[in-house]
N, C-alpha and C positions, 0 to 999 in steps of 0.2 A: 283561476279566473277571479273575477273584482268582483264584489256586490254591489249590485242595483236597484231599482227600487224594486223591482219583483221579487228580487231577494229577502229584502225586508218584508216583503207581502207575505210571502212565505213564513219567515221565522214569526210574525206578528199571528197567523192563524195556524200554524204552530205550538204555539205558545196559549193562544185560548183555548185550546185546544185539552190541551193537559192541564188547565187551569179546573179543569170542570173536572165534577166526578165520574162522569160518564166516559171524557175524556181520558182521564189517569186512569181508568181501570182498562181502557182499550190499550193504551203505550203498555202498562205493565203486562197485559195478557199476551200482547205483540212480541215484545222482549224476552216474555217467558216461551212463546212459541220459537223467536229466531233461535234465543238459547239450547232449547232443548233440541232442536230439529238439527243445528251444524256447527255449534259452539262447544268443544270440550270445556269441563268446566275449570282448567288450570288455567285458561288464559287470558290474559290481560287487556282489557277494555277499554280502548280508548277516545269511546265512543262518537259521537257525529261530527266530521268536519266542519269547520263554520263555513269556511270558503264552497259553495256549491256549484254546480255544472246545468249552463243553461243550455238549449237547445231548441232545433226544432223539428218537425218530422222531416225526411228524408236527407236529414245532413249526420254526421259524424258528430260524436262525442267521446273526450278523452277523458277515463278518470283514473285518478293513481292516488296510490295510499302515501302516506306522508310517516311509515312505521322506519321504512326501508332506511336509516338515522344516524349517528353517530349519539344520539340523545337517545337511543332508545337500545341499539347494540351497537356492536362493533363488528357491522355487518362485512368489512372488509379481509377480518380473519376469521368472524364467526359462520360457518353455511347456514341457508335457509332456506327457505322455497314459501312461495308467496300463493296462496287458493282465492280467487273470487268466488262467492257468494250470493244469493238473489234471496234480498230478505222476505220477499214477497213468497218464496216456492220456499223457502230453505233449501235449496239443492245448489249446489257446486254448479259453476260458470263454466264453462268448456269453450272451446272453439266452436262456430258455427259458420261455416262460410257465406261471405258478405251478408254475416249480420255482427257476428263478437267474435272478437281476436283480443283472448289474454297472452300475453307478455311480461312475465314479472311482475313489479310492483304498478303497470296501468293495464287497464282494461279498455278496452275499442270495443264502441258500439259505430257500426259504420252505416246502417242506414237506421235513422229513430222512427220509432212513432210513439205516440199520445199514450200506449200501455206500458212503453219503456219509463218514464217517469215513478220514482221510488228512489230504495235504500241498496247500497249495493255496498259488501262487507268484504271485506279484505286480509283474509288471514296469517300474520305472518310466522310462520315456524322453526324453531332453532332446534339442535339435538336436545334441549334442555327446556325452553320455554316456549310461549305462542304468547302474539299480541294480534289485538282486532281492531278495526277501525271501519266506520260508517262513515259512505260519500253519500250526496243527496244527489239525483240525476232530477232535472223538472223541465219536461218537453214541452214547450206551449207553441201555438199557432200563432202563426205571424197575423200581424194587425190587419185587418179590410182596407184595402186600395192603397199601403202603404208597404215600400218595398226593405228588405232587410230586416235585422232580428227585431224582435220587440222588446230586448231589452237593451237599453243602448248607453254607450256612456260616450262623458265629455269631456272636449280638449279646447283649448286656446286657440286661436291663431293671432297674430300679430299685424294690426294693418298698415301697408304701406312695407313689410319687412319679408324678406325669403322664410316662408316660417315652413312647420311641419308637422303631419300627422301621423299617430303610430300605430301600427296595426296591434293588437292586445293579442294575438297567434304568437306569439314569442315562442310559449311552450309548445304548443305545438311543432314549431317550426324545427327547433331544437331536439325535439324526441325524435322524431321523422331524421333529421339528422345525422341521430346517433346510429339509427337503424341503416345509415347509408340509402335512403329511400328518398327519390327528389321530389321536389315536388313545387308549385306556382300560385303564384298570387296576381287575383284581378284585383282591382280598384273599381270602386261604381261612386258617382253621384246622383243622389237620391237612386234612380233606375237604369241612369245608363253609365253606360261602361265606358273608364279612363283609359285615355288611351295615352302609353308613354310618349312624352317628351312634344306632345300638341297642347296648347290651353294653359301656357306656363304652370302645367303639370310634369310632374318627372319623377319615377320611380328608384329611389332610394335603398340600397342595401336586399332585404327580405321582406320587411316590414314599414316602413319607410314611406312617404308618398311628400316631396316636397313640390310646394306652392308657390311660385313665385310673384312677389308682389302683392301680397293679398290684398285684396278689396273685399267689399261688402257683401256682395253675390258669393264670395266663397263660403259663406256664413248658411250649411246645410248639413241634408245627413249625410254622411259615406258610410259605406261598408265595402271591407276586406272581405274577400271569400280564398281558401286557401285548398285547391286541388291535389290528393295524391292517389297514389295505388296502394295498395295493403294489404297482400294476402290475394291474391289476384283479383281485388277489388277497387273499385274505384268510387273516393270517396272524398265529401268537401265539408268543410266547415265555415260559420262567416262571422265576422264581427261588426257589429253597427256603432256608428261615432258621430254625433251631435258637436258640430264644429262651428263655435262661437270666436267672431271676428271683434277685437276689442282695437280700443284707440289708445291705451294707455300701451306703452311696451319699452322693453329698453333690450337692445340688441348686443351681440357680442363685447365684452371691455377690451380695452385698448391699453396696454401698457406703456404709457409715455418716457415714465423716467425710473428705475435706470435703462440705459437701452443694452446691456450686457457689453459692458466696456470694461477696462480694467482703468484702477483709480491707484494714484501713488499717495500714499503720507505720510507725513514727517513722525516719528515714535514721541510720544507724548502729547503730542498736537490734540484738538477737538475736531471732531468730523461730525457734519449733518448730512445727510440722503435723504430724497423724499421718495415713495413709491406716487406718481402722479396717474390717474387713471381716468378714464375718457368714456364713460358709459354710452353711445348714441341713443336717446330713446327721450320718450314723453311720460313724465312721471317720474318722481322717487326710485329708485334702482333698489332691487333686493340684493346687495352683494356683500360679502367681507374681504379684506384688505388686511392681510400680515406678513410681518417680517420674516423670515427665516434665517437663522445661523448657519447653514449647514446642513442637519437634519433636523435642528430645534427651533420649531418655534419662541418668537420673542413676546410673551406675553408680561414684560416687565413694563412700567412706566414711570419710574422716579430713575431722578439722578442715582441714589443711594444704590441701585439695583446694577449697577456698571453699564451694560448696552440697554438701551430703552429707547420704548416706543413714544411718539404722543397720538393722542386721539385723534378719531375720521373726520375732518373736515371736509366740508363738501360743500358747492355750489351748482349755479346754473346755469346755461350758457344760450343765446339763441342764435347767434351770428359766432362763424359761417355756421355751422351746424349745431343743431338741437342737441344738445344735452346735457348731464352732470358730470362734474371735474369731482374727484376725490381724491384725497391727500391722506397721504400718513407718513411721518417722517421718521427716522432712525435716529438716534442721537449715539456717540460712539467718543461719551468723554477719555480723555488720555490714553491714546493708542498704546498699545502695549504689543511687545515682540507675540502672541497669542495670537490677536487680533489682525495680524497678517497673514497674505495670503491665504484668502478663506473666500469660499463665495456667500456673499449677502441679497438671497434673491426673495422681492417682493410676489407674492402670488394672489390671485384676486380668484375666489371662491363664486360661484352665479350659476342660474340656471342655462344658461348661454354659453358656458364656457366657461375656465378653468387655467387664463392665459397666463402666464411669469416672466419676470424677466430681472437681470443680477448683475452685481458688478462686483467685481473682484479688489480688494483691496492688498496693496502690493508697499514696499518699502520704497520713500522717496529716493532717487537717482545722487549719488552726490555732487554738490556745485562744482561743475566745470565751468562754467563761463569764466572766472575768475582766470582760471590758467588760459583758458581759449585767450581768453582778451590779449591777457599778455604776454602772449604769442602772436597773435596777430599783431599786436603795437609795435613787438619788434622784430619781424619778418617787415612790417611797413618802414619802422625807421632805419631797419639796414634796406632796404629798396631804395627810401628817397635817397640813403647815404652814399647807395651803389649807382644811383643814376646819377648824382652829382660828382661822385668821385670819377664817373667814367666821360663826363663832358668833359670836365678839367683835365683830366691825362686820358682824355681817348687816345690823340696823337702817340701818347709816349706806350697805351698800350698797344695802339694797332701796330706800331715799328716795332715793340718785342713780340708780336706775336709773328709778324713777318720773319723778323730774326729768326727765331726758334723755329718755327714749321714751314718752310721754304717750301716745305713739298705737298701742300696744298695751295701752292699760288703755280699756274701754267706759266711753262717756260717760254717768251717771247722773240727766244733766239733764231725759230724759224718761223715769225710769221712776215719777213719780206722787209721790214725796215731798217734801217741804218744806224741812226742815230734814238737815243732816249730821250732828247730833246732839240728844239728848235729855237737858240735864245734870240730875240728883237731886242734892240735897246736904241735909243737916240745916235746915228751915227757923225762922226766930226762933219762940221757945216749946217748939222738938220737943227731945227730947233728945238729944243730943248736940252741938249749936247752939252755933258760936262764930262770934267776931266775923271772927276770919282766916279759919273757911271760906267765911263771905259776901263776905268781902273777894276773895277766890282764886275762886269761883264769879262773884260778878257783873262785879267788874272786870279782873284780872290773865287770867282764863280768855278773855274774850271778846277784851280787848288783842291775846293771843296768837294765837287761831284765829280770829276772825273777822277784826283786823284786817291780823295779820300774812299768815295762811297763806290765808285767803279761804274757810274753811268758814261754815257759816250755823248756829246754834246757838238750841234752843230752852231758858230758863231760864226754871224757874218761881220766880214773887217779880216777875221781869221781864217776862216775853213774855204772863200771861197776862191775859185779856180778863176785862174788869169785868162782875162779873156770871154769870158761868160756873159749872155746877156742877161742883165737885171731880171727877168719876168723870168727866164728859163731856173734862173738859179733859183729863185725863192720858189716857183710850181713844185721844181725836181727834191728842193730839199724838204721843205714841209710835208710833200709825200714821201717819205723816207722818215721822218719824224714820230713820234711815238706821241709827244706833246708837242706845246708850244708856248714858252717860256717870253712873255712880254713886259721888259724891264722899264721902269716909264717914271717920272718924276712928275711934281705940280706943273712944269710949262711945259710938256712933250704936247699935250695937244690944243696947248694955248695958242696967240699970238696974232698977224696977222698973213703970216704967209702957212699957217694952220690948216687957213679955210680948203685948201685942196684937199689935205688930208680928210676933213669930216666929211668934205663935199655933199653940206647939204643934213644938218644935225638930225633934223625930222626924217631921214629918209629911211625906207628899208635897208637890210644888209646885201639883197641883189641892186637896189639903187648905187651904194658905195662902191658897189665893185663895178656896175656897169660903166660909171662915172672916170673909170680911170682907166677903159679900153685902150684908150689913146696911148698911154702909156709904156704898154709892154710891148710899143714897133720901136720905142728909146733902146739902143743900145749902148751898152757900155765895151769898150774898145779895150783899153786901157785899163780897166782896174772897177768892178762894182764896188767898193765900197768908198771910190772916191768922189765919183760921177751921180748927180743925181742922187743927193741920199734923200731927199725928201722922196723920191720917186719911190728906191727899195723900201723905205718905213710905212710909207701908204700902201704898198702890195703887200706887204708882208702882214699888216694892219687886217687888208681886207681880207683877202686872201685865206686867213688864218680862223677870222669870225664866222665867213662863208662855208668853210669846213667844221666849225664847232655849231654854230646855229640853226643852218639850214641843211647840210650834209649829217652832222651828228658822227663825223667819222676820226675828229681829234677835239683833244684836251687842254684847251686853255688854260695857264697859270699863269696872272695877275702878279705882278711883282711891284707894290708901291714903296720905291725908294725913300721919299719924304712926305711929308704931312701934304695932304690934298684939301682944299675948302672947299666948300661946296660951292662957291663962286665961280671955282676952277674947275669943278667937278662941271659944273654948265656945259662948258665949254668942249667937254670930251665930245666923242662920238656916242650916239647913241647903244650903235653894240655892244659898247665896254662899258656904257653905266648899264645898260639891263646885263651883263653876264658878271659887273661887282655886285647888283643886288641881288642876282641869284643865287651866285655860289662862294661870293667876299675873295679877298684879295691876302697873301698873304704881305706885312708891313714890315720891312726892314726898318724903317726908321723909329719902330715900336722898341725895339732888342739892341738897339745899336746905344754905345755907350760915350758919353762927352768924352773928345780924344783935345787932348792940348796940343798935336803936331799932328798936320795934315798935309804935310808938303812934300813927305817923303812913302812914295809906294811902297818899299817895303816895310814901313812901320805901319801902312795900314793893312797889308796882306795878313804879316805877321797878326796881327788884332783881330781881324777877320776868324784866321786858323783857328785862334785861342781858344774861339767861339764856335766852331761846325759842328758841340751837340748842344748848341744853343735851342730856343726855342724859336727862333726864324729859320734854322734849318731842318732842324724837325717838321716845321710847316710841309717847307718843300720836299723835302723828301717822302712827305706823305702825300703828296700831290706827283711823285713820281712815278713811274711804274714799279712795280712790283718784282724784283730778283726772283722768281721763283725756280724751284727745278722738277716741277713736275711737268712729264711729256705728252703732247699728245700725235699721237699714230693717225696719217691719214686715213687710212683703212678705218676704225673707229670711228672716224667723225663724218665719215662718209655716211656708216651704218645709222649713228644718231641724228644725222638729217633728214633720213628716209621718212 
C-alpha cells in the first residue's frame, strides 16, 4: 500500500525516537529481545519495510513479506516455508479463527483493533539459509463525524471528461484471487453508497468506478470497501480517495495521419510521412510521439543518419474543437530495396492512452497507362474504322452474309404470297411514260431479278389477266406481294392531269385513298393495262402507301430512275416525300453510265446485265427479301405465341 501522510507521522516519531538516548537504548533492547526470543542467529535481516499497512479496528489487514524473491532466492527451485512472528510476544503467529490466517508469505489479520498495531516478522527458511523481514501494522480510529479511513489518498478527475477513479485494493483483490476466493466491492460517496449505473456512476472492472461527465460536485471523498470470506470468516477492507476535479485536462490522442494504409514508391525516390495527432483537452498535453521501424525505434535526426525524424511540433486549436495538433514527420531519403515492405507505425505514449497507427510502404506499380492508352487508341481507331468501313459496304456485307448463312434467314416459301415483288412504273398514256422506263421495267428489271437472282416479280402491262378489273387486279396482287417496287421518274407525279393522282398534296394517306373510291366501279373489259392507266398508277400509288403507312403490312421500294429537283419533289404526293425522307430511295440514274446509242433495247439490256453486281442493284437486292432456308413448323410457332 502507498504512504500517506500518517505514514510520514509515523516514520518522523519514529525517527526521534531513536534519535534520543533513551530512545536508542529502548530499539536496541527491543531487537535484542526479538532476536533472542525467535530469531536464530544465522539469519539474514532485512529489516523494516518502508511500505506500511494502515487500518482500522474491525476491518481486515493484509501483510506479506517481500523475502519470497527471485533477489533474494530462487524460490522456484529452492523449498522454503515461511513463519509469522509477533514482535511484540516473540511467539510464532498461528492460525486463529476469525482473527489471523497465515498463508505463506501473507498474513490476515481479519478483524483489528487498536492492540494489533506493531511489528510483525516474517521468517523465511530454505534447507540452507533463513531471511527476516519486519512489516509495520498501525490501527488508528477513524476521524469524528467523518466517514472512511483517515488516511486517504488523491486522484484527478478530469472536468467536462468520462474520467476515473481507482480503487488502491488491487492487491488485495488479486491475492483473494489467487486463492479462488470471490469477493465485492462497494463504492461510497462521502457516506453513501454508489449505486451502479444511476448518477452517471458505473462500476468498472474490480476496481474501477468511472464518472461520467465530471463536474464540480464530483470533487469529494470516496471510499472502496472490499467484502470476502476467509477461513469461514467474513471480512472487509476499505480505501478512502480525495478526488480533485481540475479544468486543465487532455483526453484520449487521436491518430490522424498515417491512418494504416499501404503507400507505393518509386526506389530511390524521397519520402516524407507525418505522424499528426489530435490531443482533445485544455492545456499543454503530457505526451510523446515516435517513429517505429518495425521493432526499432527512430531516434535519429539528421539526413546523415539514413531514416530520420524531425522534432515535435505542435499547436492549438479552438474551433471545431479544443485542442493540440502534434507533428512529427519521418524523412526516408533514397528509398532503398530494404526500406520496402515494412511497416512504419507512429505510436503516441500518454497517460490516456497508448494509440498507433502505420503505413506500409510497398514498391511503385509499373506504368501501364502508357500501354492502356495505346490500346485503347487503337481498339478506338479500329471502331471508328469498322464503323465506317461497315456504312460504306454495309450492303455488300449484309448480301455476303445472306449468301453464306441462308439458314439464319426464314424460309418465306410458305407464308401465302406469290410474288417477291409488286413493280408500278408509269404505264403507256400515263404521264410521265417513257419508252426507257418500259424498257427497264419489262425487260432489264426482270433479266436482273427474276433471272439472275431468282426472285418472282409481278408487272403490270405483263402479268396481268385479260379481262380483270383494274381495282381487283392491283387489291389481289399487292396482296400476294412481298414488296412493292415503285419505278417513277422527275414527271411521274408532275403535270396537270397529275392532280387526281395527289388528289389533294396536304392530305392524309386515308384521304388519298378515299378520294379515288370512285374509281375501282371503272372497269377494264378489254385489257388493264391499256384502259385507264392513270387510274391503275393512282391505286396502285395509293393502295401500296395505305399498306406500308397505315397497315405496316408491306415494303416499299422507291426506284428514282432520274435526277429529281426539289421543285419537282413539291409536286409529289405527300406519302412518298415522307417514306423518301424516312427510309431514301434507291437512284439508278446515280450508277447508270453515259451510253452513245440509245435507240436500240438490246444494246441497253445488254449494258443493263453488265452491271446486275453494280451498286444500284446491290441497292435493290438488299431492299428485297431475303432467300433464306431456314423453316418454320407451325406447331412451333403456335407454342411461341402462347
Amino acid at each position: 500500500m502507498s504512504n500517506t501522510q500518517g505514514e510520514q507521522d509515523e516514520l518522523d516519531a519514529f525517527a526521534m525516537g531513536s534519535s534520543s538516548p533513551l530512545g536508542s537504548l529502548l530499539l536496541v533492547f527491543g531487537l535484542v529481545e526479538v532476536h533472542a526470543g525467535f530469531i536464530p542467529e544465522n539469519c539474514t535481516d532485512y529489516g523494516l519495510q518502508f511500505e506500511r499497512v494502515f487500518s482500522v479496528p474491525g476491518e481486515a489487514a493484509m501483510l506479506n513479506t517481500t523475502l519470497v524473491s527471485p533477489d533474494v532466492f530462487d524460490f522456484r527451485t529452492v523449498p522454503y516455508n515461511v513463519t509469522w512472528f509477533n514482535s511484540k510476544t516473540g511467539r510464532e503467529i498461528s492460525n486463529l479463527t476469525g482473527r489471523l490466517h497465515a498463508a505463506g508469505e501473507t498474513l490476515w489479520l481479519l478483524n483489528t483493533t487498536r492492540d494489533d498495531s506493531g511489528d510483525y516478522v516474517g521468517v523465511v527458511r530454505t534447507p540452507s539459509k533463513c531471511y527476516m523481514q519486519a512489516t509495520k501494522l498501525i490501527v488508528d480510529l477513524p476521524s469524528d463525524g467523518e466517514c472512511g479511513r483517515p488516511q486517504k489518498t488523491e486522484q484527478m478527475l478530469t472536468k467536462g471528461a468520462h474520467d476515473k477513479l481507482h480503487c488502491p485494493l488491487k492487491d488485495y483483490i488479486s491475492k483473494l484471487d489467487s486463492y479462488n476466493i470471490p469477493s465485492s466491492l462497494q463504492w461510497f460517496k462521502g457516506c453513501d453508497p454508489i449505486v451502479d449505473g444511476t448518477g452517471g456512476y458505473e462500476y468498472r472492472s474490480k476496481t474501477k468506478l468511472t464518472i461520467k461527465g465530471v463536474k464540480s460536485h464530483h470533487s469529494d471523498s470516496y471510499t472502496c470497501t472490499l467484502t470476502f470470506t476467509l477461513g469461514g470468516t467474513t471480512g472487509s477492507v476499505s480505501e478512502s480517495i480525495i478526488a480533485n476535479v481540475i479544468d486543465l485536462y487532455s483526453l484520449v490522442p487521436q491518430v490522424h495521419n498515417p491512418a494504416n494504409t499501404t503507400i507505393k514508391a518509386k526506389l530511390g525516390s524521397n519520402l516524407t510521412q507525418r505522424c499528426l495527432v489530435f490531443v482533445p483537452g485544455i492545456g499543454q498535453p503530457f505526451i510523446d510521439v515516435w517513429w517505429w521501424v518495425g521493432n526499432e525505434m527512430i531516434f535519429n535526426m539528421h539526413p546523415s543518419d539514413g531514416i530520420y525524424t524531425s522534432l515535435i511540433r505542435s499547436w492549438s486549436e479552438e474551433v471545431p474543437k479544443i485542442g493540440t495538433w502534434i507533428e512529427r514527420l519521418l524523412m526516408l531519403p533514397a528509398l532503398r530495396e530494404e526500406d520496402l515492405n515494412t511497416n512504419y507505425t507512429c505510436r503516441v505514449q500518454s497517460s490516456r492512452g497508448h494509440p498507433e497507427a502505420y503505413f506500409t510502404l510497398q514498391p511503385e506499380d509499373p506504368n501501364i497507362m502508357l500501354p492502356i492508352g495505346l490500346v485503347l487508341c487503337g481498339v478506338m481507331v479500329l471502331f471508328i474504322i469498322s464503323v465506317i468501313l461497315f456504312y460504306t459496304f454495309k450492303i455488300d456485307i449484309v448480301l455476303s452474309f445472306r449468301r453464306a448463312f441462308p439458314v439464319f434467314y426464314k424460309c418465306e416459301d410458305s407464308d401465302g404470297k406469290l410474288f417477291d415483288a409488286y413493280v408500278a412504273y408509269p404505264q403507256p398514256h400515263a404521264h410521265g411514260y417513257s419508252k426507257e422506263v418500259e424498257v427497264f421495267a419489262l425487260q432489264t428489271l426482270p433479266h436482273v431479278l427474276e433471272n439472275k437472282c431468282d426472285y418472282k416479280l409481278f408487272i403490270a402491262g405483263r402479268d396481268c389477266l385479260p379481262g380483270q378489273a383494274i381495282v381487283d387486279s392491283v387489291e389481289e396482287n399487292l396482296q400476294a406481294s412481298r414488296r412493292f417496287l415503285l419505278l417513277y421518274n422527275a414527271s411521274t407525279f408532275t403535270g396537270s392531269h397529275a392532280d387526281s393522282l395527289r388528289c389533294n398534296n396536304n392530305n392524309t394517306i386515308s384521304d388519298e385513298r378515299d378520294c379515288n373510291v370512285k374509281s375501282k366501279t371503272n372497269k377494264n373489259l378489254d385489257g388493264c393495262e391499256k384502259v385507264y392507266p392513270n387510274n391503275r398508277q393512282q391505286l396502285e400509288c395509293v393502295e401500296a402507301m395505305h399498306r406500308a403507312l397505315l397497315e405496316r403490312s408491306l415494303k416499299v421500294i422507291l426506284v428514282e430512275l432520274e435526277e429529281v429537283s426539289p421543285a419537282q419533289m413539291a409536286h409529289f404526293p405527300e406519302s412518298v416525300r415522307h417514306l423518301r425522307r424516312k427510309q431514301g430511295a434507291v437512284h439508278r440514274w446515280k450508277n447508270r453510265r453515259t451510253k452513245t446509242c440509245m435507240s436500240c433495247a438490246e444494246d441497253e439490256e445488254k449494258a443493263e446485265d453488265s452491271r446486275s453486281s453494280s451498286r444500284f442493284w446491290k441497292e435493290i437486292r438488299y431492299h428485297m427479301p431475303v432467300r433464306g432456308k431456314r423453316k418454320t413448323y407451325p406447331e412451333k410457332t403456335a407454342l411461341l405465341n402462347l
